[in-house]
C-alpha positions in Angstrom: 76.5 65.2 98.3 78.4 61.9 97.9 81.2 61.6 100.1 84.6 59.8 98.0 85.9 57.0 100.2 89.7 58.1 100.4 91.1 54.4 102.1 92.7 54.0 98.9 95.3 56.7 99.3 96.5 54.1 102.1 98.1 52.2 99.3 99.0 55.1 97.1 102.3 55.8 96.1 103.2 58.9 93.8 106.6 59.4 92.2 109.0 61.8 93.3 112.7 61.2 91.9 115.1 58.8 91.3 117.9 57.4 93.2 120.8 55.8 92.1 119.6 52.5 92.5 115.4 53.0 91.9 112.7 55.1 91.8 111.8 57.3 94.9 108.2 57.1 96.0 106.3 58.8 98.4 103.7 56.9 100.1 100.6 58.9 100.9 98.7 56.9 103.6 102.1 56.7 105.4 102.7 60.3 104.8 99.3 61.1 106.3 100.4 59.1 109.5 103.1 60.8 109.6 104.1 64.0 108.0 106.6 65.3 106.4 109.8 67.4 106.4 111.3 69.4 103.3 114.5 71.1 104.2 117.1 72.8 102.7 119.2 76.2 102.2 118.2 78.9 99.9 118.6 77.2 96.2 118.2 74.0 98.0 115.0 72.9 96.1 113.0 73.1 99.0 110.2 74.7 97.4 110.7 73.4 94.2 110.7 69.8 95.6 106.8 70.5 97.6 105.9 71.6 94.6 106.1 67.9 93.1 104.7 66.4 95.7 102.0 68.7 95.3 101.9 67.7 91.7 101.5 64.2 92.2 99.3 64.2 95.0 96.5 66.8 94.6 94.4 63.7 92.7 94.3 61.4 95.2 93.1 64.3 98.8 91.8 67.5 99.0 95.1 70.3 99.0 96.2 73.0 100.7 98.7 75.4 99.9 99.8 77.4 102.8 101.9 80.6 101.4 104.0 82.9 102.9 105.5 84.6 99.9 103.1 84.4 97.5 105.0 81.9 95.3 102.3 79.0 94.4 99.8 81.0 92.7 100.3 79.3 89.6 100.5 76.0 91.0 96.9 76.7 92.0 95.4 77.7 89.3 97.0 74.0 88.0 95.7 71.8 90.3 92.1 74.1 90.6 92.3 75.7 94.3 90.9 78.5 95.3 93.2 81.4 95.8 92.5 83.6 98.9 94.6 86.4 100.2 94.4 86.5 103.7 95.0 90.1 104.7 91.5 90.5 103.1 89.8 88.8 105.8 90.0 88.9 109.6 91.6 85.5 111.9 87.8 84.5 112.6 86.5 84.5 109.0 89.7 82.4 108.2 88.6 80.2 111.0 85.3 79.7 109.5 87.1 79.2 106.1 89.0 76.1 106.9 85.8 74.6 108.2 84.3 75.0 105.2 86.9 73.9 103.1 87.0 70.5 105.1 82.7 70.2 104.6 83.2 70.7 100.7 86.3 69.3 99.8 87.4 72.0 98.4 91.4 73.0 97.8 92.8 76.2 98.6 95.9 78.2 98.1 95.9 80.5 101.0 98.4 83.6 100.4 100.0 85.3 103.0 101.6 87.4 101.9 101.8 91.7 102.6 101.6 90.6 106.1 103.4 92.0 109.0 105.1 88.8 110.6 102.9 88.6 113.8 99.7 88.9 111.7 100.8 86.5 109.3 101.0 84.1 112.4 97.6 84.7 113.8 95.6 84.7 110.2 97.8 80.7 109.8 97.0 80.0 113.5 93.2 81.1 112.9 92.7 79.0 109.7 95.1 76.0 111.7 92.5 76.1 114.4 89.6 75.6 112.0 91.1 72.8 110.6 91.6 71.1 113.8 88.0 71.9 115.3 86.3 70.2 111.9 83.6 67.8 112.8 83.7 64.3 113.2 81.2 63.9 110.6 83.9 65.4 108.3 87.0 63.4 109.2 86.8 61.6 106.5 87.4 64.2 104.0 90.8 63.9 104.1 93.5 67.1 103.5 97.1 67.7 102.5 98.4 70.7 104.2 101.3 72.2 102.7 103.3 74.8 104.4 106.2 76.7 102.7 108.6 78.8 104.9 107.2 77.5 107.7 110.1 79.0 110.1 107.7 82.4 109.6 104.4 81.1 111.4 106.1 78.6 113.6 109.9 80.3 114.5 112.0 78.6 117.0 112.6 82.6 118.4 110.5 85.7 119.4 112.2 88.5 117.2 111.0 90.6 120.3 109.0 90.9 124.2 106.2 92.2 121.8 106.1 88.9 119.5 106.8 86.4 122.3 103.0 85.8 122.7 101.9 85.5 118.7 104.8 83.2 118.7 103.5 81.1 121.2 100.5 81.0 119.8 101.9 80.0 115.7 104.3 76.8 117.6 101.5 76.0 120.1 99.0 75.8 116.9 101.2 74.0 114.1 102.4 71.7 116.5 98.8 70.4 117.8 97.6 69.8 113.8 100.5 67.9 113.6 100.0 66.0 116.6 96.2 65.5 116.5 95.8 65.7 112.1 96.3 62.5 111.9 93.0 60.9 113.0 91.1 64.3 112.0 92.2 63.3 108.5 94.7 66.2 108.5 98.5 64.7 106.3 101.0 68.5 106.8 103.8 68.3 105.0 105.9 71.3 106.3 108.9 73.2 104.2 111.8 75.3 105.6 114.8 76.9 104.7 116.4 76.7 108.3 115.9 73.8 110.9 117.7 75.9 113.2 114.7 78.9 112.5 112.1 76.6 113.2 110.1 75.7 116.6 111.7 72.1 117.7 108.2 70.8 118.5 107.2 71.5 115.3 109.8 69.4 113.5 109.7 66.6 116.8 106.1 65.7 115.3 107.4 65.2 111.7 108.4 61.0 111.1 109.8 61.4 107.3 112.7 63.8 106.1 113.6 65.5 102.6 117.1 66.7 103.5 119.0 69.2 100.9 121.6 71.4 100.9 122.5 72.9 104.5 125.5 75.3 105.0 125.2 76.7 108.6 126.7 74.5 111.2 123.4 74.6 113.6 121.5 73.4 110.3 124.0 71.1 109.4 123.6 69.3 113.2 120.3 69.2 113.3 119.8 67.6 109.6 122.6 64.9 110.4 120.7 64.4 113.3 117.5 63.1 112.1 118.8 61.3 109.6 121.2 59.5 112.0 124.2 60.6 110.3 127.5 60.8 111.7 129.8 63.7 111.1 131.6 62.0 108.4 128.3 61.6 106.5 127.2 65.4 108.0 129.4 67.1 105.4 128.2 65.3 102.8 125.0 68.2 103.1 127.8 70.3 102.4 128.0 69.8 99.0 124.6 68.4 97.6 123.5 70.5 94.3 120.6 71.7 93.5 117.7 69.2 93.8 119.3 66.6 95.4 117.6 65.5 99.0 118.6 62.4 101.2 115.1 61.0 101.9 114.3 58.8 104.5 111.2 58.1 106.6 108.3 55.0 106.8 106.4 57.2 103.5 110.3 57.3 101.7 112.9 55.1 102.7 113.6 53.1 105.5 117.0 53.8 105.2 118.6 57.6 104.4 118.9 57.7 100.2 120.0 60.0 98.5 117.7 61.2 95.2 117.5 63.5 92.8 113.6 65.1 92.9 111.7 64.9 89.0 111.3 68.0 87.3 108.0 69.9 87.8 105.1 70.6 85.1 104.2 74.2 86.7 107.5 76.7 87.2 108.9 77.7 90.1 107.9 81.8 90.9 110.3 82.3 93.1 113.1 81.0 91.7 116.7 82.2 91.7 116.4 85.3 88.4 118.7 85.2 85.8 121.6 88.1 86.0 121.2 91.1 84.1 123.8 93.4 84.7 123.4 97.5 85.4 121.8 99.7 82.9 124.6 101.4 80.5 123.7 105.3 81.7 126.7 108.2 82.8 125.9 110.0 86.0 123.8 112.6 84.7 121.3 110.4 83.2 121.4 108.5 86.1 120.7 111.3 88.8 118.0 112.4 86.4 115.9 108.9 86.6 116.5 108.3 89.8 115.0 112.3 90.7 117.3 112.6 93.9 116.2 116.3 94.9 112.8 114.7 95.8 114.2 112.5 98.1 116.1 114.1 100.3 114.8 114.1 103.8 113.2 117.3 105.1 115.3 118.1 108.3 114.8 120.4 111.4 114.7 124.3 110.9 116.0 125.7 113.7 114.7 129.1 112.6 111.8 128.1 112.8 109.1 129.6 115.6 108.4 125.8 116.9 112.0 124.8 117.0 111.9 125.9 120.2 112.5 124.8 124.2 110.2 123.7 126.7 107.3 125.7 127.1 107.6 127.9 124.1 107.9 124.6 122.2 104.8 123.4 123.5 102.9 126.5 123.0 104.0 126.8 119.4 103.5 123.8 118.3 99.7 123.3 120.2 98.7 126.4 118.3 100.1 125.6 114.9 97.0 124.8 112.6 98.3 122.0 111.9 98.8 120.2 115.3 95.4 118.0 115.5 96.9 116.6 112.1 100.4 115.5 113.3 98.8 114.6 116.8 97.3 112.0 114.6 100.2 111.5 112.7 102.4 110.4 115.4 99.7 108.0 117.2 99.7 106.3 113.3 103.3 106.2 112.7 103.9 105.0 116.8 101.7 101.6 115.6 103.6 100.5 112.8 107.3 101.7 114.0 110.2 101.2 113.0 108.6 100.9 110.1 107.6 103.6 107.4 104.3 104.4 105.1 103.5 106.7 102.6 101.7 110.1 102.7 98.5 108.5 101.0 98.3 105.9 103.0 98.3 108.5 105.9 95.6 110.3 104.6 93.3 107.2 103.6 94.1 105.8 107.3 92.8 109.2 109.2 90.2 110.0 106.9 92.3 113.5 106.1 92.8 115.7 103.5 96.3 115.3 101.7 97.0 118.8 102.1 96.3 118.1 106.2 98.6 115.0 105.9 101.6 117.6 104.4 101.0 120.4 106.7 101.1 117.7 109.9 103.8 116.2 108.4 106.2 119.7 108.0 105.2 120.6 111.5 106.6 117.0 112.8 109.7 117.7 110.3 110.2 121.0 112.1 110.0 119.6 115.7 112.3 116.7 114.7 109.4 114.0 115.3 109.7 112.7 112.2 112.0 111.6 109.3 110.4 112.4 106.2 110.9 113.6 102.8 110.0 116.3 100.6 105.9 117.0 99.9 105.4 115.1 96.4 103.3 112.0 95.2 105.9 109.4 97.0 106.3 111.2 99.9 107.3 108.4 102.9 107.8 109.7 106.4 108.3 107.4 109.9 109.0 108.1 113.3 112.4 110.3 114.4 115.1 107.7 115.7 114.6 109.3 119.4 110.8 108.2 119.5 111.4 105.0 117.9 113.1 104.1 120.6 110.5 104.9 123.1 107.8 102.8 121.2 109.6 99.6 119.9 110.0 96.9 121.9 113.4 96.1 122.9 115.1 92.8 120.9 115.5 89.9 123.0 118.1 87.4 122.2 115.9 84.1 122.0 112.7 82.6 124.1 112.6 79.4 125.0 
């Protein structure tokens, strides 16, 4: 195979907007040394604006769309990547998928999304390391990695003890492509919604700046601050619409200008929907769709033989048929609390019949073990409050 000589990106520049005064360029053999910084509040244009760049740039190096929410598909189908969902394959097969991406030259959309956070950090970490531990022999294939939301795989804070490790490991890993892509033939250009969410070393390693729309104060500081604003010049990110980004870096500007960012060919997925107000039903037609009888939670009978005290509560509820089903039960439920599942997915999890899930389920209702509702095809049922407490790690205010 023929391997494309890519020094001409080093003199490529692709259009991005407009400012007052003249174009706005983005220069990709600068951006490569460099890196890149989108950032902006919610309606900002954040995403909208990596889009472009993505747009403009997917001719000249091999892409890659890194996706937490699963808004780029079409954008991939556009530029010709190869979509893969990551929850289908474990961290090690995504390791061995970035290598191979790097050999063939071959751009990916990698979705993220149906992830529980600290998964979706070690599947990004797993495919970040195989990037990084490419061959030499392949440096010269050279990569754009794009990365929207990026406060979710590198966050500045552990949301708890538990995640304080797996978030080590997602700063730890998207700051070394950073600071080692750049002679591996690695360019990341990295997209957030809150500088304040996102690890420091992370956005330390990242020489230009697409600045939007910020509204929190902490955001707000940290923006003016790498653009070398004052606090005059801070509010002005106060008030920018829509689109609008001060740019500023050696691949932008050398100086902070302010630009509005060309419209895009492919839409935007995830953009803001248009209102639609409340369907026009009275109360009766209302309770009917919505089927509220079935949703009612199933609570405690205290006439019940296993509502019971201590040892008589034990006994009842070891010799209940259906105890080696909600034994079961609870050791599922206690992985994934505080959060809830369905019935099926109880029964395809255990290998059990769903009449076993139902039975194990009542029994856990009786004893108070378990919020659930009603037996039906959308059943849902989680922990009681009382044990969630005893499994779920305790929040911690912020790690360093």
């Amino acid at each position: 195979m023929t391997i494309a000589n890519h020094d001409f990106t080093r003199d490529t520049k692709v259009p991005l907007g407009r400012s007052s005064t003249s174009p706005l360029e983005l220069d990709l053999g600068k951006l490569m040394a460099g890196r890149c910084l989108i950032q902006g509040s919610s309606g900002a244009g954040k995403s909208q604006t990596l889009r472009r760049i993505i747009e403009e740039a997917f001719d000249y190096l091999t892409t890659i769309i890194i996706d937490p929410e699963g808004e780029f598909a079409n954008l991939a189908a556009h530029i010709g990547a190869t979509t893969v969902i990551a929850r289908d394959y474990a961290n090690d097969g995504l390791t061995a998928l970035a290598l191979r991406t790097r050999q063939h030259r071959i751009a990916l959309h990698l979705d993220l999304t149906d992830l529980e956070p600290d998964h979706r950090i070690e599947k990004a970490a797993a495919f970040f390391a195989g990037l990084l531990s490419t061959p030499r022999e392949h440096w010269a294939h050279t990569v754009l990695v794009c990365i929207d939301e990026a406060h979710l795989l590198a966050p500045h804070m552990a949301a708890s003890a538990r995640d304080a490790e797996t978030r080590r490991l997602g700063v730890a890993t998207l700051t070394d492509m950073c600071a080692r892509g750049r002679k591996r033939g690695i360019g990341t250009i990295i997209a957030t919604q809150r500088l304040a969410k996102l690890a420091s070393s992370v956005v330390s390693e990242l020489h230009n700046h697409l600045i939007g729309l910020n509204v929190f104060d902490r955001d707000v500081a940290r923006a003016a601050d790498l653009l070398g604003f004052g606090s005059d010049q801070a509010a002005l990110l106060r008030q920018l619409p829509p689109g609008e980004f001060f740019a500023f870096g050696p691949a932008l500007a050398a100086t902070p200008v302010l630009a509005k960012i060309d419209p895009t060919i492919t839409p935007h997925i995830g953009r803001t929907p248009d209102l639609v107000p409340a369907a026009d039903l009275d109360a009766d037609e209302s309770r009917t769709l919505l089927d509220l009888d079935t949703l009612r939670e199933v609570a405690p009978t205290r006439g019940n033989q296993v509502a019971m005290r201590g040892q008589r509560a034990l006994d009842a509820f070891l010799l209940d048929p259906a105890a080696p089903a909600a034994a079961r039960i609870v050791g599922a439920l206690g992985n994934i609390a505080p959060n809830a599942t369905t019935a099926d997915d109880l029964a395809r999890h255990l290998a059990l019949p769903a009449n076993d899930i139902d039975a194990g389920l009542d029994l856990l209702a009786a004893i108070g073990a378990s919020d659930t509702m009603p037996r039906g095809d959308t059943r849902i049922a989680r922990l009681s409050a009382r044990l969630r407490l005893r499994v779920v790690d305790t929040p911690v205010i912020g790690l360093v």
